[in-house]
Structure formats: C-alpha cells, structure tokens
GUMI-222531 format. One record per atom (N, C-alpha, C): x, y, z. Coordinates in steps of 0.02 Angstrom, whole numbers, plus 50000, padded with zeros to 5 digits. Layout:
N
XYZ ...
//
This chain:
507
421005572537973 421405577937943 421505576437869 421595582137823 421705579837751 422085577137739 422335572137706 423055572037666 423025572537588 423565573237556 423565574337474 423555568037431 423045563537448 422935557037418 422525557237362 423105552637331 422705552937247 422715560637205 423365564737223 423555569237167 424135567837135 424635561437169 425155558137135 425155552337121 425335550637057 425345543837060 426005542637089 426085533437124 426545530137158 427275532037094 427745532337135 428625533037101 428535523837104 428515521837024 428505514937002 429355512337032 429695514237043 430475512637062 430635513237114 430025516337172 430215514037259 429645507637266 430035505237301 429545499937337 429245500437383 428585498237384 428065497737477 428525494337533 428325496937583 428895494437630 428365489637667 428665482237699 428335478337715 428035478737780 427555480737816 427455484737881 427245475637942 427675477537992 427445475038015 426785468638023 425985470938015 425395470138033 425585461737958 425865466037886 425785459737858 426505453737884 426945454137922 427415449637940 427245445338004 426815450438008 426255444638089 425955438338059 425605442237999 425215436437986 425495432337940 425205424337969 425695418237957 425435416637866 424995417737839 424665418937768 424975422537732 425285431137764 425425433537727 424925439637682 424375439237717 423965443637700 424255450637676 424345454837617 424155462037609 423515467437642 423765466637709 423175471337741 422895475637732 423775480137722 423715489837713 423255489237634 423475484237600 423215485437534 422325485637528 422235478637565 421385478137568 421125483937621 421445485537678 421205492837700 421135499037649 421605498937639 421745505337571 421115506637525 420845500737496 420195497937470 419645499237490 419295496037552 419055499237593 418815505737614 419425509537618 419365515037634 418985520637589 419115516737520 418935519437465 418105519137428 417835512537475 417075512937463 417165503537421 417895501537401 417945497237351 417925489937385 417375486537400 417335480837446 417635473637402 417275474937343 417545468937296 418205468137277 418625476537271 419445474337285 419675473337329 419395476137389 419615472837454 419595466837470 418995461837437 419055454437461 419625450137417 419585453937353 420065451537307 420765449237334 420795453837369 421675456637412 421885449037448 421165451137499 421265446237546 421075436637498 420915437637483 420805428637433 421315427337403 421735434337384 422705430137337 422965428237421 422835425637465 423235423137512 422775418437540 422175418637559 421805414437595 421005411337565 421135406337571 420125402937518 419925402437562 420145403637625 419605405937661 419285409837704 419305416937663 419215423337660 418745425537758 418145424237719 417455426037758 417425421337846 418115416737841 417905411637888 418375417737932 419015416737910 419515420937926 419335427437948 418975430237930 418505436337956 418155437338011 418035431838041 417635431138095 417955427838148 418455420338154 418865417738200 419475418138199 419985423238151 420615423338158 420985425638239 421545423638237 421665426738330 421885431838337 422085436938271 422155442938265 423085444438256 423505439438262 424105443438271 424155447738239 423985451538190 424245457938162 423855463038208 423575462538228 423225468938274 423885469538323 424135468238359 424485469938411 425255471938368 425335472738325 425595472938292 425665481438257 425005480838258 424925487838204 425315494638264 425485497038181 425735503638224 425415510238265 424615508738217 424235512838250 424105513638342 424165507238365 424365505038430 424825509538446 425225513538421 425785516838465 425435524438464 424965526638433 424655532938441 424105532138486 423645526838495 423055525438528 422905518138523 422345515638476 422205509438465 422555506538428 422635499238399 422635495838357 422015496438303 422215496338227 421705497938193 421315488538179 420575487938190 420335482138188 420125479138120 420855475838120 420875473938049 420555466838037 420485464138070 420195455538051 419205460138047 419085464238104 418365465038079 418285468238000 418995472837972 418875474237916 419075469837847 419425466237877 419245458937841 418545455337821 418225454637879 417625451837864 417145457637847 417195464637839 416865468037794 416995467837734 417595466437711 417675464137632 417385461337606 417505455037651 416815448037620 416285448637615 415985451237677 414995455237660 414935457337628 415185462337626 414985467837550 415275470337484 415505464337473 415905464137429 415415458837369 415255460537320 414885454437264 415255449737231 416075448837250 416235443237240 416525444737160 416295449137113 416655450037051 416985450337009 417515452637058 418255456437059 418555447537045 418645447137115 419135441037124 418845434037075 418095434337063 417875430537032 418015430836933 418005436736928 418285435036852 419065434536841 419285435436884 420155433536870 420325427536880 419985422336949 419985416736975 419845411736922 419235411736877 419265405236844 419705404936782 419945412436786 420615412036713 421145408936722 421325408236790 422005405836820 422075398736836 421475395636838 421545389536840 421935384336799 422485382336826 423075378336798 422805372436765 423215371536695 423215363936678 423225359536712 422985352436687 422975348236737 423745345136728 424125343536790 424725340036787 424755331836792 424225328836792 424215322036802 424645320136849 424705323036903 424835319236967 424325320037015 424445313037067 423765315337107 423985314937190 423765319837248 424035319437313 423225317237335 423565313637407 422795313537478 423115316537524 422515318537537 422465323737594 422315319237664 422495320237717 422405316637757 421955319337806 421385322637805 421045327237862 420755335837824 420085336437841 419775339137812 419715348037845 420275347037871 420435356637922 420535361037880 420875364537923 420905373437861 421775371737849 422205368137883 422825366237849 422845362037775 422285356237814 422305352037741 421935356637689 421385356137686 421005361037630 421295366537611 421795368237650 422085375937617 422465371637560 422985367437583 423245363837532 423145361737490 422485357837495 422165354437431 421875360537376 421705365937406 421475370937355 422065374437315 422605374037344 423205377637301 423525372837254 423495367237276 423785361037237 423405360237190 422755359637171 422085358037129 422055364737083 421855370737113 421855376037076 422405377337048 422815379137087 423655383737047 423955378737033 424025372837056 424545367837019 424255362436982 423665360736990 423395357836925 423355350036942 423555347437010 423655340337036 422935337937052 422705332437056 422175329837075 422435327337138 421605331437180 421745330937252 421215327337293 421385321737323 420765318137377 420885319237434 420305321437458 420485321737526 419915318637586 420235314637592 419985308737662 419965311637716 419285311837763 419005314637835 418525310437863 418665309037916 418465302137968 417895305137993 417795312137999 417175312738019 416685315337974 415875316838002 415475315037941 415505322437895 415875326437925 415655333737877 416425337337869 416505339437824 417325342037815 417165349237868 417895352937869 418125358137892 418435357637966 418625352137992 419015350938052 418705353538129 419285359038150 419025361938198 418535368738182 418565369738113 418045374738091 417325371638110 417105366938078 416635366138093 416325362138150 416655355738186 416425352338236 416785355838297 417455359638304 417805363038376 417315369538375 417325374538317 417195381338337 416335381238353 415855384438387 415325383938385 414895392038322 414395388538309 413875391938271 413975399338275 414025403238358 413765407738347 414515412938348 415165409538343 415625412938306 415655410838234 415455406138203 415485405138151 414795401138111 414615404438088 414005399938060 414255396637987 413855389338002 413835385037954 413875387037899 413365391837868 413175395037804 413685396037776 414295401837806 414525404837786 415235396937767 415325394337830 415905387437808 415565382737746 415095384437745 415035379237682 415085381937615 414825389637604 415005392237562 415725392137534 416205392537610 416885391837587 417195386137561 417055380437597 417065373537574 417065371637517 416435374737487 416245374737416 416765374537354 417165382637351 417385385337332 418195380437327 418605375937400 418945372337395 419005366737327 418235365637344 418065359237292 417915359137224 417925365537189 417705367937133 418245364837073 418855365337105 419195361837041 419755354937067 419675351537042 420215344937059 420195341637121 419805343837170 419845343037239 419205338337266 419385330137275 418685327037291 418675325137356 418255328337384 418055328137475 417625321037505 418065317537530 417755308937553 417805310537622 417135310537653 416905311237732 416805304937750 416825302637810 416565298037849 417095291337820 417555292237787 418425288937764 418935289337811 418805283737842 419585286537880 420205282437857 420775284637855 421375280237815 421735276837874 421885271337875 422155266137890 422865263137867 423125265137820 423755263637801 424145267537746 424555271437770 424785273837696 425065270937635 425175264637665 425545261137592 424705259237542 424115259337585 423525259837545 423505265037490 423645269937495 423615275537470 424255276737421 424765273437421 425295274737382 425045269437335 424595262237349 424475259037291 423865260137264 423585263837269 422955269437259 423145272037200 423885274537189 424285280137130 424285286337175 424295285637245 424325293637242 425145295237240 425465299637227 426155302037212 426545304037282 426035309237305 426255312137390 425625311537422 425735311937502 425225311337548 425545318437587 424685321137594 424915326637659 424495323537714 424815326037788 424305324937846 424245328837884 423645329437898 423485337437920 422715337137964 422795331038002 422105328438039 421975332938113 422495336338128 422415338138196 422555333738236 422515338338317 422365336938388 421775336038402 421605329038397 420725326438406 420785323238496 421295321938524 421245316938569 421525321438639 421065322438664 421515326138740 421785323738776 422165328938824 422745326738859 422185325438914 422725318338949 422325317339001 422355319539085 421885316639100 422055321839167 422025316639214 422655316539295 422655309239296 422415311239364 421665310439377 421435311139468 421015304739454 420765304339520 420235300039531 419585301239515 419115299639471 418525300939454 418405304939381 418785302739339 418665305139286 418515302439210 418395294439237 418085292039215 417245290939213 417185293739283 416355295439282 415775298339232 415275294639208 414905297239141 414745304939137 414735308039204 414445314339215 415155318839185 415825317039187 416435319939178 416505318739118 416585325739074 416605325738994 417355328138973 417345325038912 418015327738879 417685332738836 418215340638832 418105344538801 417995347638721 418315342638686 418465343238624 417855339738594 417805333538640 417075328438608 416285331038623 416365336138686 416045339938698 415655343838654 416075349338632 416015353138572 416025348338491 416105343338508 416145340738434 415155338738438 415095335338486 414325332238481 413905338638490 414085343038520 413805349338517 413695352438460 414155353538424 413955354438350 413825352638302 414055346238333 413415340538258 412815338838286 412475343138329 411705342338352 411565335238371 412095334038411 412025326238447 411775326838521 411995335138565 412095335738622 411465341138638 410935343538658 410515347438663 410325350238732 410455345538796 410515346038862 410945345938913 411205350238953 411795347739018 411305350839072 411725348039125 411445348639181 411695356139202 411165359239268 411535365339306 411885369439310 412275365639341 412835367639363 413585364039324 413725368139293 414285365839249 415015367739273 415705363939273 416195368439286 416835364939224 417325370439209 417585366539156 418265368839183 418895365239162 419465363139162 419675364739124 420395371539125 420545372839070 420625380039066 421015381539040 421195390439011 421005394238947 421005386338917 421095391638823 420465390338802 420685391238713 420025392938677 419475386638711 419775380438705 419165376938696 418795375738761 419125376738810 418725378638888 418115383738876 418535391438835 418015396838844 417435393138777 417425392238735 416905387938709 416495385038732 416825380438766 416405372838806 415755378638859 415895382438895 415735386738936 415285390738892 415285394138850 414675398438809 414525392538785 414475386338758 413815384138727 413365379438762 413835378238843 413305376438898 412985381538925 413105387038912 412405390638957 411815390638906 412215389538825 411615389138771 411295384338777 411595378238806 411045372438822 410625372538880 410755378038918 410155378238977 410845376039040 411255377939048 411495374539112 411575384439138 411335382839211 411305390439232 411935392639288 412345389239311 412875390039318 413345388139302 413885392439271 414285388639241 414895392439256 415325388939282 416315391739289 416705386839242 417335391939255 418065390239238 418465389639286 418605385039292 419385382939334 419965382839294 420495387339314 421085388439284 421615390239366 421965384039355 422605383339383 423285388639384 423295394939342 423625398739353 423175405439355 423405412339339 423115419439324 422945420339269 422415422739297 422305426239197 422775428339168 423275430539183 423965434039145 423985428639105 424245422639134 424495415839099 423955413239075 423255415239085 422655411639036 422965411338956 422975405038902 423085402838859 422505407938806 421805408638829 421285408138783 421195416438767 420965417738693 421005423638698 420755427938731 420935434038737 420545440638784 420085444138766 419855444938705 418985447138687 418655440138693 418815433438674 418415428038702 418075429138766 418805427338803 418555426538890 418045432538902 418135439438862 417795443038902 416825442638873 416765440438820 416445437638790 415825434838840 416325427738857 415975423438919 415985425138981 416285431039009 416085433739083 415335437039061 415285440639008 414875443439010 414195439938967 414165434838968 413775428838967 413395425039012 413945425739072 413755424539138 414245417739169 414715416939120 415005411239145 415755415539171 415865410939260 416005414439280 416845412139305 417345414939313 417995412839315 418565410539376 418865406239416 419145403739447 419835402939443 420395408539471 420855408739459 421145403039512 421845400939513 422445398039538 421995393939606 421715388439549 421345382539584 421315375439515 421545371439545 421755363539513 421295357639545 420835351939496 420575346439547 420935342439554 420555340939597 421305334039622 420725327039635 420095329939622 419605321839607 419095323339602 418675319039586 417875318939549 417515313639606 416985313639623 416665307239659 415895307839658 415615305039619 414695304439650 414545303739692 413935308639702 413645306039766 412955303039756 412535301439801 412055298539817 411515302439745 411405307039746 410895309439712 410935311039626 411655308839623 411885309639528 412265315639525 412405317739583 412895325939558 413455322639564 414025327639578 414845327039569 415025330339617 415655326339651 415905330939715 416545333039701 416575338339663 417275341639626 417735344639703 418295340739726 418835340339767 419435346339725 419465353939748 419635358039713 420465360639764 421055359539727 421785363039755 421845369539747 421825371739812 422025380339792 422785381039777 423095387239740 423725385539707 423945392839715 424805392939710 425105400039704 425645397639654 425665404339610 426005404539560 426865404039592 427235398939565 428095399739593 428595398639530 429045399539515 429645400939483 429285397239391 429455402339346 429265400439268 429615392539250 428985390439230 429395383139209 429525384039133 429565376839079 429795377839021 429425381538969 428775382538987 428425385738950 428365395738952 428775396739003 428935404439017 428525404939046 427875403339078 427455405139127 427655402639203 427515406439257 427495403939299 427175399039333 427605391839388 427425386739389 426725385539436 426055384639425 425675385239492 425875380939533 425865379639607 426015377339665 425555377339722 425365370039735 424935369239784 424815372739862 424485375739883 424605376139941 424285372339982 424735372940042 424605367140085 423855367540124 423595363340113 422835361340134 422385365140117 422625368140080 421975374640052 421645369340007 421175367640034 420735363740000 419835364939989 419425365139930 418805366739944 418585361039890 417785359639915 417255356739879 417075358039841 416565359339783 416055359939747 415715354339739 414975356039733 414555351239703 414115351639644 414345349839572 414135351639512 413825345239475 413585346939425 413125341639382 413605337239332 413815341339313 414435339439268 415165343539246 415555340939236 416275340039235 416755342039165 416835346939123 417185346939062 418105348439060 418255342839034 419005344339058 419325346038987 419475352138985 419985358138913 420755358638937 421165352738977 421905353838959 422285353538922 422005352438859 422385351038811 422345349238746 422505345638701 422465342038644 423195339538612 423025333338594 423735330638560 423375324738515 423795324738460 423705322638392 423775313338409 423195311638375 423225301438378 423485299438323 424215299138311 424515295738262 424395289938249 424295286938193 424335280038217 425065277238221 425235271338240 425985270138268 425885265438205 425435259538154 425845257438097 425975262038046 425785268038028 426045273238004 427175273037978 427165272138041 427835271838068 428225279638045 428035285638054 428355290938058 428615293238134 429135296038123 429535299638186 429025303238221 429075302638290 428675309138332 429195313638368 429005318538372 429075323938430 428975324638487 429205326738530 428985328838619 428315331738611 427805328338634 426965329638646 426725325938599 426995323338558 426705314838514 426305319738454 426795324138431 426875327138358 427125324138309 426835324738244 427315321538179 427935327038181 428625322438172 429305325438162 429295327538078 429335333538074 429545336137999 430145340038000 429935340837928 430505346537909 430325354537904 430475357037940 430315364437942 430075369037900 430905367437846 430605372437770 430105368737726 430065360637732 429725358837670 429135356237701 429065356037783 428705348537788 428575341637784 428985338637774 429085333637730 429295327937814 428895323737805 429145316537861 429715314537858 429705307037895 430235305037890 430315299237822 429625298337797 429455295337732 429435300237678 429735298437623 429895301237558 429155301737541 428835310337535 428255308737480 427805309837532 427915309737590 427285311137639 427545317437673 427065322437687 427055328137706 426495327437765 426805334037822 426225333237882 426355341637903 425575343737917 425625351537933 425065352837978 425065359138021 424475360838043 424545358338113 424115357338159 424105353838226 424355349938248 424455344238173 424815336438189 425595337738193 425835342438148 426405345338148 426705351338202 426335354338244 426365357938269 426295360238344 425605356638351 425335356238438 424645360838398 424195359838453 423575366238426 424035373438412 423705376938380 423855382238337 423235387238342 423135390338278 422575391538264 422405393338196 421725395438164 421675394638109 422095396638063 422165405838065 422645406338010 423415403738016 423525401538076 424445397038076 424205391038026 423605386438036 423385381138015 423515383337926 423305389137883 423265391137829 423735391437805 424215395737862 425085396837854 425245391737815 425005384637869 425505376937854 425235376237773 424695377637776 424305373337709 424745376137647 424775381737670 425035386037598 425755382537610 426265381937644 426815378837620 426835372237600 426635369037649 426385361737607 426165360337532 425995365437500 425625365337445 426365366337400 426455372237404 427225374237396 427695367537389 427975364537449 428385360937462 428155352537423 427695352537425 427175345737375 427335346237283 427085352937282 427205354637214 427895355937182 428455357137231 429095355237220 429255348437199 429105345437242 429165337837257 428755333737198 428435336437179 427955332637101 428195336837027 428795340537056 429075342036975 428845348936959 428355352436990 428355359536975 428755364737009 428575370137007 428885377737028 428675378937091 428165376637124 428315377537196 427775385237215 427655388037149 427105395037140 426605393037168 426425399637206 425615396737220 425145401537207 425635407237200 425195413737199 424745416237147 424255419437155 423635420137143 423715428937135 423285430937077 423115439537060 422585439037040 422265440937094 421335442237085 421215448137107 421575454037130 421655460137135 421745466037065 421495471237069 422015475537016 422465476337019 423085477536994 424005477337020 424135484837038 423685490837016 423905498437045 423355501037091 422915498237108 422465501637172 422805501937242 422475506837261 422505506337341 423335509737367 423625513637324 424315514137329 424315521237363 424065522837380 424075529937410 423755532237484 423745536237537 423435537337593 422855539237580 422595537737630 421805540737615 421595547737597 421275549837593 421035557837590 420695560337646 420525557037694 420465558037755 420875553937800 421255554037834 421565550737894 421515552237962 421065547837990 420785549838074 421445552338111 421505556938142 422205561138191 422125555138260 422565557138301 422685553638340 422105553438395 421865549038443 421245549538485 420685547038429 420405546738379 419925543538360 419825536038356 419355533038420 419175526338451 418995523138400 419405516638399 418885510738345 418225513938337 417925509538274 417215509138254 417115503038284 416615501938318 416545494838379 415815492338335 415905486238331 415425482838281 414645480638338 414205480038292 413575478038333 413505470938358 413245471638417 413265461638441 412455461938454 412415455938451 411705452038469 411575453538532 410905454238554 410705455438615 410985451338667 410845452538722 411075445838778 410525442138781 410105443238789 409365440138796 409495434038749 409185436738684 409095433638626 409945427438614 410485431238632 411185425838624 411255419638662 410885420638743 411115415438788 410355410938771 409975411238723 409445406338714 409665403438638 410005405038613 410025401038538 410865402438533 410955398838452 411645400138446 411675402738369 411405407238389 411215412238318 412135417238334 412365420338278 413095423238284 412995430738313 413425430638362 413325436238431 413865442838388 414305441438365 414655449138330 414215449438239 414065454238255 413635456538184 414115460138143 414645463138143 414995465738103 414795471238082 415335474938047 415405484238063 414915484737982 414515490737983 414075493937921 414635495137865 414555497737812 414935500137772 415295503837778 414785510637817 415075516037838 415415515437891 415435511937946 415825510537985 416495506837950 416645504537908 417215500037919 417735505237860 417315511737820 417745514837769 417945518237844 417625521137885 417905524537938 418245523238002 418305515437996 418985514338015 419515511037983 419485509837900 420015511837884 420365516837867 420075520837871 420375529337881 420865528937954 420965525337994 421455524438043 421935522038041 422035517937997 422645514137958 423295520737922 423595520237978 424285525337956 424525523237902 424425518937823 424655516037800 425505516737799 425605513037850 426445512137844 426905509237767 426395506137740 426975502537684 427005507537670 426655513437629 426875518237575 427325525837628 427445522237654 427885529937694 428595530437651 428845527137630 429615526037594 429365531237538 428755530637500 428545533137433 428305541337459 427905542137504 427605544337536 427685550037566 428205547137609 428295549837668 427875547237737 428065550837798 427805549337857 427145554437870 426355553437871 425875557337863 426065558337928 425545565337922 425565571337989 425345567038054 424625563038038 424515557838111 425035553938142 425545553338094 426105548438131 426595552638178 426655558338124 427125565038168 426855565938222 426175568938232 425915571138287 426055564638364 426105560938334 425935555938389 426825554138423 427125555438389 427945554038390 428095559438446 427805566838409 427955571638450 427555573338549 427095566938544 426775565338602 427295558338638 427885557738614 427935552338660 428085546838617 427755546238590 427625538038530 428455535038500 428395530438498 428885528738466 428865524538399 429055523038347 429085517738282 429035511838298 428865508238287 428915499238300 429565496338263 
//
C-alpha cells in the first residue's frame, strides 16, 4: 500500500522512539535504520548502520540467534520481519564505501597504554577492536589455539559460516593497534602485568565440557563434542563411523550431527533427555538437521557405553518423563522405571554442556558452574585491572551476547585507563533512512525466504547451505518493516491500523 514517504522532512525536535527489535539486541544494533536503507536500494548505508555497533558485520549476518526477530512487531500482524537475513544483505551488496571513508578518519590517537586480551572470540576481539580503533590503546591479544576467532571459527562449521568471509572480518580487527599471537597460551597474569600491560581482559570461553558421569565414556569410540567440532574444522577429522548418535539438545549437538553426515556417517541421531519444547538449540537449526536426515530422540538419557566384540558401542539408553520444573524453569526429566532400550552405534558424541577452564593460579573468584565472578556494570574481577567477559563470564551465550560483552569491556577498560569510556563510531549519514517506505507490504505478505543449497550437493561437502536473499528480495522485505521508531514523528501507518483492527495488539 502507498504511504507519503519522503514528502516531509523528519520534525528535528521529536525523537525516534526506541522499538523494541533494537532493545533485544545485546549490541544495540539500529535495525529500523539499516532496514530503512535497504529498502531504499542503499546497501552501503545499510552496512554502515550495522558496523557503528558491530566489526563484525557479515559474520553476524549469517550466525546471529536472532533475538530481535521475535521481538518485532511485525509478528503481531503476521510474520516477524527477517532481519538478521537483511543484515547479511547489507554486507553482500554493499561496496564497503560508505562506512569505509568515515572509518579511517576516526581513528583515535594513540594513548600509550597497552591491554592483553586473553582469547581470540568475538567477546575478546570485539574489545580489542574498540580499544585499538576508538580509544587509541595498544592491544595484544593471546590465543592458545592455532587460528584466532574462538567459537567462530573452530565451534561453528564451514557451511554456516565460511572461513572467507571470518577472515576477512578478522582482518579488519587487526588493522589498527591490535597484534594477534596464536598458538600463545598465557600462564600467569602477573606475566603480563610485567610485560607493561596496564589492564587484562579475559574472554577465552567454555572450551572444556561438562562431564557426563556413566560407565563407558572413556572409550576411544566416545567423543567429546566441542573437540569434535574443533578437529573437524581444523581439517584434522575427515572420517566417522555409521552410525552416529549424539548427546545433547543445543547448538553444539545440532552441529556435531550435520557435519557427521558430511563426513560420511549414514545414520545419525540425537538423544535429548527432555521435549523439544525444552530443546536448548535453535529452531531453524534443528529443523535444518531433520531435514538433513539426522534424526531426533525425545525424553531418553544413557546410562552406559560398552564395546563389544566387533569395535561398535552398546549405547544402554533411559527412557524418561518430564516431572515438576527444576531451577532452570524447565521441566525435570524422570526416569521411568525399567523402560530401558539398547542401541548399537559406531560412535558416541556427548553435547551437555560447556564450562570455562580457569586456571586456579590465576587466583580470581568463581561462580556457580566455575564462571569468572565479575562486576556486572564494569566487568571488572576480583583483581584490580583485570576484566573478564563473554562465556568465561557468563556460561555459553552466543555470538552477538559475546559482542554485547566486548563492547562493554572496552567501555569499562577505557574508563579504567583514564579515558571517556566512548566507543561510538559514525560511519553512517546522520539524516537517511528517517521516513516509511513508499511502499509498505499490508498485512498477509509472507517473508521473502532466501535460496539454500541443494540437498544432494550439501550432505557431500561443506560448501554454505543458506545463500541469502537477491537484492530484490531483501528491498522487498524491507518494505515489511512497520518502521516503529518513526511512529511518534509519523504517526501509526495504515498496515499497523489494519492489523489492530483484526485483533492485533502493540507490543
């Protein structure tokens, strides 16, 4: 339907109202704004938008977990408008211009102080890039394993995220003040304070899983999940056997599971101890891997592992019923009595968990689940000068929470070394995008659904299975974006009325 966009300019003396979709996200992203953009044909201000909050734009485009989608208001007329895929249309087609000639103007004096980074993730690196660029500190950052980007690059696999594109981003971290030492692992922080560094952040992650305490799981055929996917993606791991079954609800279960059928294993399940309701892992994932062929096992727990004669595994499986919510708000699973079954599989991947390997001469406070104890608003340990964010601080997360941390840490660091605590960035124009579209899809018009890789061609390689929306596809679904901020200026467009008068309600 029409609306009268772009015959007024914005009333400079009301303000955009802060909608929802951007208070989801833990970054802080301007959504409505880079939609607005978008919508307009303008890809290079659209990426602009999205880069004053996140360096790492294009990664973010492809594995974020979406909280602003459930969020959006468009959800109350029909869909949610799919804003992380129009995220990563920014970055494609966008030449980088925009944000690129404003970016190297802003680069801060140098302040002659210098921080380490303790871990090479999207918490730490977010940090080290705001500290280096906007605040001008010299930044090292130490990673034990051989290639930076954390769970970006050794947890997530190829064909949600390809290399190409993480290294490009990587890049861009390192461009000013920021020196990346792989295959370093730190051993003492008082090393590092007589080094000259001023503050330490730590930001290494949940590398070490929770364990699982049956009989037989020490057996070579029985894998841990995280190490799994780590040798998997540093092209250490190329073969599994058969029949595969994995342990576990969330992301890194449904992982472990799509990149063994990529190695040739032709059956492959999930065992999960409660309902899918209470499944941890996301819901376009899982559905992802049903339709992969890997296949799912509700409210069933092992209770042992044992070889047999011929090199398989005799997976000893508890059938279970869901009973009264324990501390986590889910309900508790519960054994039932003798419901007991077999399997016989090749190998064993166990995804319950992850928790962070502090070291104990460190000597910082922990938390319940063997978390670093901080400080909320600043981050800050129980040592003066050391900061901890991201997974180690937190429990697993996910990427953009991980960015969240980085960006305050950076903040809270740069306090702490004598500056302003600014981090923010204008690589945008300051008056675009302020108005509704000139077309706005009415209520009932379905996402634009992006192209995926064949099945054929996906379950033989680990080439990237979502191809992302055309041009024309992604101006035409930001034309779905009710832009809520400008309603105060605005008003409430007719698509929002119509949908109110069906029932709908405001968020």
């Amino acid at each position: 339907m029409e609306q009268g966009a772009g015959t007024t300019p914005p009333d400079s003396k009301r303000k955009r109202l802060i909608p929802p979709c951007v208070t989801a996200c833990p970054a802080g992203v301007d959504v409505p704004r880079y939609i607005g953009y978008l919508e307009q044909g303008r890809f290079d201000e659209a990426e602009a938008v999205v880069r004053e909050r996140i360096p790492f734009a294009a990664v973010c485009g492809r594995v974020c977990y979406r909280p602003c989608e459930p969020m959006c208001r468009r959800g109350l007329l029909d869909v949610p408008v799919q804003i992380n895929a129009l995220k990563r249309a920014a970055t494609e087609y966008s030449s980088g211009r925009v944000w690129r000639e404003r970016w190297q103007g802003s680069i801060a004096p140098g302040s002659g102080r210098r921080v380490a980074v303790i871990g090479a993730g999207p918490a730490g690196l977010t940090a080290a890039y705001y500290l280096g660029k906007v605040c001008g500190h010299e930044v090292t950052v130490f990673e034990a394993a051989p290639a930076a980007g954390g769970q970006l690059y050794v947890g997530i696999p190829e064909f949600r995220l390809p290399r190409i594109i993480l290294r490009r981003e990587l890049e861009l971290v390192c461009e000013t003040r920021v020196t990346l030492l792989c295959n370093h692992r730190v051993e003492s922080l008082d090393d590092l304070t007589a080094q000259g560094f001023d503050a330490v952040f730590i930001s290494m992650g949940t590398w070490k899983s929770n364990p699982l305490d049956i009989p037989g799981v020490d057996l070579p055929a029985v894998m841990d999940g995280v190490a799994f996917l780590r040798e998997a993606n540093l092209g250490r791991l190329t073969r599994v056997g058969d029949r595969m079954r994995v342990i576990g609800g969330g992301n890194v279960a449904i992982d472990a599971a799509r990149v063994a059928v990529r190695l040739g294993a032709r059956d492959v399940g999930i065992f999960y101890r409660r309902s899918r309701r209470e499944m941890p892992a996301l819901e376009h994932e899982t559905r992802e891997a049903e339709a992969e062929g890997v296949h799912l096992d509700f409210l069933v727990s092992p209770i042992a592992v044992e070889m047999i004669p011929d090199g398989r595994l005799r997976l000893h499986l508890q059938e279970m019923e869901l009973g009264e919510p324990d501390e986590s708000g889910r309900r508790r699973p519960v054994p039932i009595p003798e419901a007991v079954r077999v399997e016989l599989v090749n190998n064993v991947l166990l995804a319950i968990g992850q928790q962070a390997d502090i070291r104990g001469e460190w000597g910082l406070g922990l938390r319940t689940g063997g978390i670093l104890r901080v400080d909320s608003g600043t981050l800050e340990t129980d040592r003066r000068g050391v900061f901890a964010g991201g997974d180690v601080a937190t429990g697993p997360l996910s990427v953009i929470a991980a960015i969240g941390q980085g960006r305050l840490a950076a903040r809270s660091i740069d306090r702490y070394l004598g500056g302003d605590g600014d981090i923010s960035e204008t690589l945008a124009p300051a008056d675009g995008a302020m108005d509704f579209p000139s077309l706005m899809h009415p209520q009932g018009v379905a996402p634009f659904q992006m192209a995926q890789l064949g099945m054929r061609e996906r379950l033989r390689s680990f080439t990237e299975v979502d191809l992302g929306l055309t041009t024309g596809q992604a101006m035409e679904e930001a034309r779905r974006c009710l832009r809520c901020d400008l309603w105060q200026m605005r008003g409430v467009p007719e698509a929002w009325r119509k949908g109110r008068r069906r029932g709908s309600k405001p968020a």
